[in-house]
Every structure is written in structure tokens, then in C-alpha cells.
C-alpha positions, 0 to 999 in steps of 0.5 A: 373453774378456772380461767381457759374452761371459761375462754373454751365455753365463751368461744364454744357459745360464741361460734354457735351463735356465729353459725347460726347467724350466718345461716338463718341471713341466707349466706349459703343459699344456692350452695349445695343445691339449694333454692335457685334465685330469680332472674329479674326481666326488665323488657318495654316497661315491665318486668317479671321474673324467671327462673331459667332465662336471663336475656330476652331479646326481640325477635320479630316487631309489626303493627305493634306487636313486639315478639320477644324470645329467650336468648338461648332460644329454649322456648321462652316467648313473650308477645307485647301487643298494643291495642291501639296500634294492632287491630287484630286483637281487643282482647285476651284471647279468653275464647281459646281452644286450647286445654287449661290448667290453673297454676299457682292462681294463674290460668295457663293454656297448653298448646305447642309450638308451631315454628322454629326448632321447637316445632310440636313441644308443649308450650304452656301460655298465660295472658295478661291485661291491661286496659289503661294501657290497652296492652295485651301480654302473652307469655310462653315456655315449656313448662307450666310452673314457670310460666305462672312465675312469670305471670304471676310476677309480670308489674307494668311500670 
């Protein structure tokens, strides 16, 4: 064999290897319509992730209910509810009325909204507890496998 065989196949080998490494260390995720990254929400203490939204900002805050929604008003909502200070609520609303599904391990509630300019579209819900901080989270969007993500997500810091 001589010298310029040996060079093609060592440089033939070495881009295979190249490619392969580029590849499988996720350089090209996202491109051509690949799996979409999450979007990390740090809000009063905790964080999940979405999919969809990148900023929340807060909407409404009494009796220490804090009422967060999407800043592109899109349909996601987030209510951050402290027990000791709103004593309207003592606990998840476990009683509710509304039809549920269990998604991703995560039970959601279907209901629909009932302001702004997203009256009467499906709105799927998630609650979660924690009673060391007698905090109360409740998570809306309009679609029931996001919600999941960002219940199933949600760490108290």
C-alpha cells in the first residue's frame, strides 16, 4: 500500500470518528426539528420548567396569594398561596369538581378560564403541597402535558 492509501483511510476513519462524536455530544439538538429545550422558572422560591414560557410576571398579590401569568399572556398561570397568611384555603383542593386525568404520574384537573381574554378555553390545573411551608401551588396552561412538566418539575428552594 502505499503512503497517500494509508493518509485517505486514516483521514476517512478519523472524520467518521469526528461525526460520530459531534453527534451523539448533542451539538445539533434543536436543529431540524429536534427535541426542544426547557425553559427554567425561578419565581418566590421554586422552580420548574416549561416548554412554552420563558418569563412569568406577577399579575395580582393579596393576603398572601400571589398570582403569577405568562408574559405573553398565553394562558399559563401560577398561584403561590401561603397558608398562614390566606385563610381561605388549608388545603389542596383534592374535593374539586372538576373532571381529572392523571398525566405523566401527575393528577390534572380540566376546567377553563373564567377571565381575561382567554374566557371558556380549557385550562388543565395541577396542585402542589408543602406543608413545612404551609404553601400551596397551583399551576394552569392550556394543555395537559405541559402542566404535568411543570408539576412534575416544581423543587421548593
Amino acid at each position: 500500500m502505499d503512503t497517500k492509501k494509508i493518509l485517505l483511510i486514516t483521514l476517512i476513519a478519523v472524520a467518521i470518528l469526528v461525526s460520530v462524536s459531534v453527534v451523539s455530544a448533542g451539538f445539533f439538538d434543536g436543529l431540524f426539528g429536534g427535541q426542544q429545550q426547557d425553559n427554567v422558572i425561578e419565581i418566590d422560591n421554586i422552580t420548574f420548567n416549561t416548554t412554552n414560557v420563558t418569563k412569568f410576571k406577577l399579575f395580582n398579590e393579596s393576603n398572601g396569594d400571589k398570582w403569577y401569568v405568562d408574559e405573553n399572556d398565553s394562558g399559563y398561570n401560577l398561584h403561590i398561596i401561603n397558608f398562614n397568611e390566606f385563610s381561605g384555603i388549608t388545603t389542596t383542593p383534592q374535593t374539586e369538581n372538576s373532571p381529572s386525568q392523571t398525566v405523566n404520574g401527575v393528577v390534572i384537573y380540566t376546567s377553563s378560564s373564567n377571565s381575561g381574554a382567554h374566557v371558556g378555553e380549557p385550562r388543565y390545573k395541577a396542585y402542589i403541597e408543602n406543608h413545612d411551608l404551609n404553601t400551596l401551588i397551583w399551576i394552569s396552561s392550556p394543555d395537559a402535558n405541559e402542566t404535568a412538566k411543570m408539576a412534575s418539575t416544581l423543587k421548593f428552594k
